[in-house]
N, C-alpha and C positions, 0 to 999 in steps of 0.2 A: 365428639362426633355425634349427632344425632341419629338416633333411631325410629326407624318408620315402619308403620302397618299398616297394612291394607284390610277392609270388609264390607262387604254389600251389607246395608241396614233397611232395607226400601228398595221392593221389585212388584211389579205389575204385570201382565201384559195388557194389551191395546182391547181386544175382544172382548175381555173378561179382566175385568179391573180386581175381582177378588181372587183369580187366579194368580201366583209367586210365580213371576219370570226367571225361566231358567237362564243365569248365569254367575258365573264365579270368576274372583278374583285371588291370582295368589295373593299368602299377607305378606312376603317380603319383597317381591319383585314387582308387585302393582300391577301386571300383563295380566288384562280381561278377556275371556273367552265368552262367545255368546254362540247360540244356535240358531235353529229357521224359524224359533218363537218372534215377535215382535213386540216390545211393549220399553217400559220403562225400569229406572233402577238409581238408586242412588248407593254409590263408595263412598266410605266414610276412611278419611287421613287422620293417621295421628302421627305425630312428632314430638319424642320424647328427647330434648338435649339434656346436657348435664346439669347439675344443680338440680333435676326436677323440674327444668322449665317444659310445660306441655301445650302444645300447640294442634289444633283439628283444622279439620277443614272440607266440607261437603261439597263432594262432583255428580255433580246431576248427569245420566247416560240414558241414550235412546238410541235402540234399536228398531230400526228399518231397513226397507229394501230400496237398492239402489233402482233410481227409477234414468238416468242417462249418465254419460261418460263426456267427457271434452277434450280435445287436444290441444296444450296449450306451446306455446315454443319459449324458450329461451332462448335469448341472444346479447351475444357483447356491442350488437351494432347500432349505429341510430343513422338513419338516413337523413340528408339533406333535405330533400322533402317528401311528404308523407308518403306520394305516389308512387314512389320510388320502392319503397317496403314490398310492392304489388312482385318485385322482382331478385332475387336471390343471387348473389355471384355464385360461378361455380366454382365447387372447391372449398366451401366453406364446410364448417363442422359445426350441426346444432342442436340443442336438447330437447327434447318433446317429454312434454312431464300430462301424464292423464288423471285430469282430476272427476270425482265420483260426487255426483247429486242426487237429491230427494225431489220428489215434486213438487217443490217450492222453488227448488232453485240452492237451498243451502249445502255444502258441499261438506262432503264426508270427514272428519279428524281420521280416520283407519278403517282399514279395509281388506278386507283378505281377497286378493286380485289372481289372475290368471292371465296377465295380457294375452295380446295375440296381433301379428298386423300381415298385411300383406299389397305390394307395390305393382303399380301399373307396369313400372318398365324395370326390373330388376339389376339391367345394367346401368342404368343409372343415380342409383342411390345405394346405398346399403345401408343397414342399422344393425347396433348392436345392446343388447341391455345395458344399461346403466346398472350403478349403486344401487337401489330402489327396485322396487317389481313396478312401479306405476313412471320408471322414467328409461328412454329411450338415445343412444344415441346415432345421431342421423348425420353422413356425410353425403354432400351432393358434391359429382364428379363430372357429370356430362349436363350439356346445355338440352332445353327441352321443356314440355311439360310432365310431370311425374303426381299420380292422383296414392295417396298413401292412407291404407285402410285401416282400423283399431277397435281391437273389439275384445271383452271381456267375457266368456261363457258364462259364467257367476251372476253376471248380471242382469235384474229381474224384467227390465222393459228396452228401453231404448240403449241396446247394451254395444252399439259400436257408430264411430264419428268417422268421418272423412276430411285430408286436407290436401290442396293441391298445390303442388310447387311451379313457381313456373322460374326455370334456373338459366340465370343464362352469362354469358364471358360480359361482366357486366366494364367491360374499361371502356372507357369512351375514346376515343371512336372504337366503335366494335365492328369486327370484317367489313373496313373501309377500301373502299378504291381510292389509291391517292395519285397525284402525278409526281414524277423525278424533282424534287428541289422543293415539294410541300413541307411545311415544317407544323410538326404534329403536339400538341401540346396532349400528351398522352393526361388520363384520370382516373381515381375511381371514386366514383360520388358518393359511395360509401363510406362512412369516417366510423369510427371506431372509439369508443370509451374509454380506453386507455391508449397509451402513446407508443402505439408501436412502431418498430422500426421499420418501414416499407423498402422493394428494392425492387427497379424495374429494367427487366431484360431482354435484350435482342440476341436471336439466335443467328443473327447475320450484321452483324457491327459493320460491313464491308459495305451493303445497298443499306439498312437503315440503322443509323447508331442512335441510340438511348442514354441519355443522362439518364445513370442509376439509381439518385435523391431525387431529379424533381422531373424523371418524365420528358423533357424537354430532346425532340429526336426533329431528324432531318432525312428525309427519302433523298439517296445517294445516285442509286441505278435500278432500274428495273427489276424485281424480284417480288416473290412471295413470303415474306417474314412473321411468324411470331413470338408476338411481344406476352412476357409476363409478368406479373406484378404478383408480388410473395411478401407476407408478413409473418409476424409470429403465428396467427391463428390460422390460415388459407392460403393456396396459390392456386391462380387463375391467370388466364393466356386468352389473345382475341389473333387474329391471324390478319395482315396488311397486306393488299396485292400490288403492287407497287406497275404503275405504266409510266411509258418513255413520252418523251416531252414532244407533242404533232405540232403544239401551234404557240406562237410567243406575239404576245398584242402587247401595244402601245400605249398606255391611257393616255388620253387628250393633256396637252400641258395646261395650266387654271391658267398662264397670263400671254398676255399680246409677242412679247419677246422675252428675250432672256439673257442677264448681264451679270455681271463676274462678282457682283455687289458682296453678296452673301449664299452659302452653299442652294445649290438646285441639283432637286431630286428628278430623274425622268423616269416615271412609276411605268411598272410593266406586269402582268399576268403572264404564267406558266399554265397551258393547259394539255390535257394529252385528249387522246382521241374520242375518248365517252364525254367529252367539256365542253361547255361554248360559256361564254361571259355571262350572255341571259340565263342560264342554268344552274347557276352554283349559287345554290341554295343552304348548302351543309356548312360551308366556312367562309372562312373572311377572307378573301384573297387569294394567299397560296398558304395561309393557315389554318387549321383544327385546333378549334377551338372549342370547350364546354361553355355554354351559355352565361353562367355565373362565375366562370372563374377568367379572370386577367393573364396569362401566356407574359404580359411583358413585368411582369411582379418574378418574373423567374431568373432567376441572375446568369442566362446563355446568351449565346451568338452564334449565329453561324459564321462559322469559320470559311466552309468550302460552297462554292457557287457553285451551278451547271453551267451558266452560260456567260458570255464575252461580251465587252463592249466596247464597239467599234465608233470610237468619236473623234470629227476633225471641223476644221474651220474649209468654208468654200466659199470663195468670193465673187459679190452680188454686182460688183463692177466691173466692166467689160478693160476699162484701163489703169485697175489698179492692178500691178503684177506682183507686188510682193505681200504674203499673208504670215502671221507668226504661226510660227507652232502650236498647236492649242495644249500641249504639257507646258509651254509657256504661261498658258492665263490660267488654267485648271489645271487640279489632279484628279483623274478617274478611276473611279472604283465601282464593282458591286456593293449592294447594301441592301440589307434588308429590315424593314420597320415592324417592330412586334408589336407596337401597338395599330398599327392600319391593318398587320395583314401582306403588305406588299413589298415586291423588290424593286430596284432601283436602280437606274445608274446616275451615282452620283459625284456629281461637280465640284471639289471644293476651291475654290478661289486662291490663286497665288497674291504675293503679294506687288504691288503693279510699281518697279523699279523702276520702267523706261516708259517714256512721252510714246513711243510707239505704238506701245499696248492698248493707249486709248484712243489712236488715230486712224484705225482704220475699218473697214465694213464689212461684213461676212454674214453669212448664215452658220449655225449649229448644223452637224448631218448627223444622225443618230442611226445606227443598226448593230443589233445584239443579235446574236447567235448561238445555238445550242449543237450538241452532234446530229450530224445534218440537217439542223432548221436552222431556216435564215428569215429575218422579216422582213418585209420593207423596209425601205428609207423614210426617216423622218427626218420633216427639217424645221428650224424655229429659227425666227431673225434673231439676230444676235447686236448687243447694243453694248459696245464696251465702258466699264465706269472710269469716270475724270479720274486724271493723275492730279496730286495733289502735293508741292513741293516739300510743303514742312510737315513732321509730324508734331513738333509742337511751336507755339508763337512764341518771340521772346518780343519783348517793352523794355527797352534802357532809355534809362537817361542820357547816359554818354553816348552809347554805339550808337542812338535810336530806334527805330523800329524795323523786325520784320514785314516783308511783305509776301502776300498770299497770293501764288501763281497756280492759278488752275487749266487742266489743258484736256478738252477733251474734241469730240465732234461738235459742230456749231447744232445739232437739235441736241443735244444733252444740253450744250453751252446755255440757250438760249432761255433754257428754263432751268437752271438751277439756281440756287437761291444761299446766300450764304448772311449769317444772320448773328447775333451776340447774346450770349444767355446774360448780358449784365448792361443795356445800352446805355445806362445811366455813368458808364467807366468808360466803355471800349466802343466805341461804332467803327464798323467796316464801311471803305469807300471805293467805290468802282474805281480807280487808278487807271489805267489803259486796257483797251480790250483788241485783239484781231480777228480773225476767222475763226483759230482754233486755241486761243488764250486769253483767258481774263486774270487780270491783277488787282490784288485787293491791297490797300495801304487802309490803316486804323487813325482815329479820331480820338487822342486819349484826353480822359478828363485829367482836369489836378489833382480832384480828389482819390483818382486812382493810386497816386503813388501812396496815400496815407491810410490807404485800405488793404485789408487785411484776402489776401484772395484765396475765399476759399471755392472752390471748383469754378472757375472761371474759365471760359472756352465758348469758341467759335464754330458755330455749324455748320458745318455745306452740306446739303441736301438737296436732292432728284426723285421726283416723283416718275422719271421714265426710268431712272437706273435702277433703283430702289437704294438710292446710298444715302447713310445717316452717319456723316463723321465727324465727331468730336474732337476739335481740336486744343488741345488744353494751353492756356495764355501765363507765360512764369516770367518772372526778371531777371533769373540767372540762367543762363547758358549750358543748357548739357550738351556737353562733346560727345558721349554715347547715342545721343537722339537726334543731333543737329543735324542738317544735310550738309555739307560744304559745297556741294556742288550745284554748279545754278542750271537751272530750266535751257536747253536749248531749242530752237523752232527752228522752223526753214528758214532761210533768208527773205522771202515777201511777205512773211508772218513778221518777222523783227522788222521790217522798214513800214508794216502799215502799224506797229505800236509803237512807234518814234512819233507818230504823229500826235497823239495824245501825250505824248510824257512829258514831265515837267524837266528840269533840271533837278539833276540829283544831288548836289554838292548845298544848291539852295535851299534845298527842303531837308537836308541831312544839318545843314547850319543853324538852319531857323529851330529845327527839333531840339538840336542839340544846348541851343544857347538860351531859347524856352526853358527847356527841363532844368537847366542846372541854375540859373538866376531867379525860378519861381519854386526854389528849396532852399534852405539856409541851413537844413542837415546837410546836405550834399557841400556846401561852400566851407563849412566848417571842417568837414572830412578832407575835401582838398586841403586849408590850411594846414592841419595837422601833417599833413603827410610831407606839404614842402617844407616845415620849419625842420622837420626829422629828418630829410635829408640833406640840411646844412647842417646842422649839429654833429651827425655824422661825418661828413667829409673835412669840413673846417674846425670843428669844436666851438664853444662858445665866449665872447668877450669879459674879460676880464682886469678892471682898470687898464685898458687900451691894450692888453694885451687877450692872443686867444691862447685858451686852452684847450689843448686837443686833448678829446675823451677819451681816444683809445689810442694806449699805447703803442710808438713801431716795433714789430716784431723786428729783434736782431736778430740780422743772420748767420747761420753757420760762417766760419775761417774757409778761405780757399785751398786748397793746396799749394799755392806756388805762394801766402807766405807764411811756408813753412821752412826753419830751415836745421841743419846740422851745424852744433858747437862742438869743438873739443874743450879737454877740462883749464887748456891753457888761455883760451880767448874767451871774452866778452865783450860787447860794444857799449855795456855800462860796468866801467870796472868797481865803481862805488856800491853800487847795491847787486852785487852778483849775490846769486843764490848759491846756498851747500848744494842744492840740487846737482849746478852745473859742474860738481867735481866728479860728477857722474858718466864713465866711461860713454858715448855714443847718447847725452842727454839733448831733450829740445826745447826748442822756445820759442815766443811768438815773436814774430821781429815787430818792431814799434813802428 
């Protein structure tokens, strides 16, 4: 273990350079003491370890007078951006360390200090010493501006600094007005240097609940709640005054009509009494949102809606009398979109079983309602999408070909378009058309049967429906996917597509006897199959004789010829058996 001493070798003062600065060092503890002289001094180290190894070492010392004080803060936090710093959550806990300078600006190594401070608003901050006589510690509790004063008696000029807090419930949104059904992506833009665990709460789970990890809440009913946000270091609270839903608007639908193609959203605003659409200015929609941060990165949903949606079909013809249900065409639901902001009622598409569904004319009626708000009616022409008999094409050689029966209204009819992602293999051909049916029969090449299909399919597409359907073209037959059931129409829809149609038995002949005599895989596979079932049934020739492959199963004896002997009789008395000396024995009769 080494051994140290301490001794001043070298003192001055400042005024009088031949004058010896009074100050002394202990020699084993190193702790310098100086007085109100000022000048200069050097301590001389030595370090004696074992074996005699010795070691010095010269520290140059100057005494002066402190000429200002600084208050400096410590914190675990680092803000999102700098402006941010300008603002203090309440509720935090932070350290104020006072550092000591010369008129240069160079800062003090020690100091013998006397703090001292005193607070603009006492109930809102308090401090208490720290470890240190030069460090402080400060918690802010209440929102506000607070100006915090620091001054050390000892000190020979500019001997006290000022700093002003300005503290406030920093969660975003902070005492918001929201309306019933706003969904609040609660924050606190302050993030923190190590990883702590955050937890955010409502004191009213009932009007507005808080996902506890990520903030993510929904205004329920009318109420004043606050919300707080607590972590290892702080907890801080912002207050939410929650208002009842005055007014429910409609946004404009983006297209001309509306058809069962693909889901349709009908976007709505929820506003209460302090709102109008031109105003809202602070969120997106019926969301709160922070500027920087994404709401739909957050893995919630709303579960529970305020308000209802009243949707049905109304028909736009004076003698059409019968309309389907519209839980027929669609399923409707509330919905709400976190990334837009908005709610919805939204359309999802059933699947279109029956020729009816696309037969007939309506308007969409829309009205959603909240506790006692009602909107107007909204109405949108409604354009139903073509029925489409197969979901998938089948191509045989033997059976022949499917054909493609589409059935909708004659303006969808007239402009839909159905098309071959392969025309080099497969073209589609208008076949026969009525009022409310077109029929499509296919154009196969040769070289389709020697090609290998890989995603091959048939499109039909509407530019009024908005329908894009893929219909996938196979050689084998799935019984899971087939329809068996054919298309039916009115009766003067079936007799104006008789007028087009060919015979079927001829164009089913000509396919079929095409296909199988321009294969000679296909002709080989027949033979194989008829020579195998002569072989089987007859067996095969052998010097003018056949031999059957499989042998006949003999069958079980009947009962009736079975019979009873006694030991005295048999009908073959030459080769009886010892058996038959056997009291009550049997045998097969011959």
């Amino acid at each position: 273990v080494a051994k140290q001493s301490f001794r001043v070798v070298d003192s001055c003062k400042f005024d009088n350079y031949s004058d010896t600065l009074d100050i002394s060092v202990d020699e084993n503890s190193g702790i310098v003491k100086t007085t109100n002289e000022l000048g200069r001094a050097h301590v001389f180290i030595t370090s004696t370890e074992d074996l005699n190894i010795v070691q010095s070492l010269d520290v140059p010392i100057e005494v002066k007078r402190v000429n200002y004080v600084m208050i400096n803060i410590k914190t675990d936090i680092n803000s999102k951006e700098s402006s941010q710093m300008s603002v203090l959550p309440s509720g935090m806990n932070l350290k104020l360390i006072t550092s000591y300078h010369d008129e240069k600006g160079v800062q003090f190594k020690a100091i013998n200090s006397d703090l001292k401070y005193l607070t603009s608003h006492q109930n809102k901050i308090s401090m208490t010493p720290g470890d240190q006589k030069h460090i402080m510690e400060v918690s802010l509790f209440e929102s506000g501006e607070v100006i915090l004063k620091i001054w050390d008696d000892g000190v020979y000029h500019f001997k006290e600094d000022y700093i002003k807090f300005h503290v406030e419930h920093l969660i975003y949104p902070n005492k918001a007005t929201v309306t019933v059904g706003d969904v609040i992506c609660f924050l606190m833009p302050v993030k923190f240097t190590e990883e702590d665990t955050s937890e955010w709460l409502s004191d009213n789970s009932k009007t507005l609940s808080v996902d506890s990890s990520s903030g993510f809440s929904v205004a329920m009913a009318p109420s004043e709640v606050f919300v707080t946000y607590s972590n290892n270091k702080f907890k801080t609270s912002t207050s939410i005054n929650i208002l009842p839903i005055k007014t429910i608007i409609i946004l404009p639908f983006e297209k001309k009509a509306l058809s069962n193609s693909a889901t349709v959203d009908i976007h709505l605003i929820l506003l209460n009494e302090q709102e109008s659409v031109s105003l809202i200015k602070n969120k997106k929609g019926n969301m709160w949102e922070w500027r920087d941060d994404d709401c739909s990165n957050r893995e919630n949903t709303v579960k529970r809606f305020p308000f209802v949606c009243d949707v049905h079909f109304e028909s736009i013809l004076s003698n059409q009398m019968k309309i389907p249900s519209i839980n027929r065409v669609f399923d409707i639901n509330p919905y709400f979109n976190s990334k837009t902001g908005l709610y919805s009622c939204q359309l999802t598409p059933r699947p279109i079983v029956d020729q009816e569904l696309s037969l007939f004319q309506a308007k969409v009626v829309i009205q959603v309602s909240a506790v006692n708000v009602f909107n107007e009616h909204k109405d949108i022409t409604f354009i139903p999408s073509v029925y489409i008999n197969m979901k998938e094409l089948f191509l045989g050689q033997f059976s022949g070909t499917d054909k493609l029966i589409i059935v909708g209204l004659p303006l969808v009819l007239s402009q839909i378009e159905v098309t071959s992602s392969n025309h080099s293999l497969v073209f589609p051909v208008l076949f026969s058309e009525s009022e409310n049916e077109k029929v499509y029969s296919f154009v196969v090449n040769d070289d389709f049967w020697n090609e290998k299909l890989l995603d091959l399919y048939i499109r039909v597409s509407s530019n009024l429906t908005y329908q894009n359907i893929k219909i996938p073209v196979v050689t084998f037959r799935s019984l899971n996917e087939y329809n068996f059931s054919k298309a039916q129409l009115p009766i003067a829809n079936k007799q104006d597509s008789k007028k087009n149609q060919k015979s079927t038995m001829t164009s089913l002949f000509s396919g079929f006897s095409n296909s199988i005599f321009s294969n000679p895989y296909i002709l080989s596979f027949v033979v194989i199959i008829i020579t195998s079932l002569v072989v089987y049934c007859y067996g095969f020739s052998f010097n003018s004789k056949y031999i059957s492959v499989f042998k006949n199963t003999q069958l079980p004896p009947s009962p009736t010829n079975v019979g009873f002997y006694n030991r005295s009789y048999s009908s073959d008395q030459n080769n009886r058996s010892s058996s038959l000396s056997l009291n009550r024995s049997l045998t097969r009769m011959q």
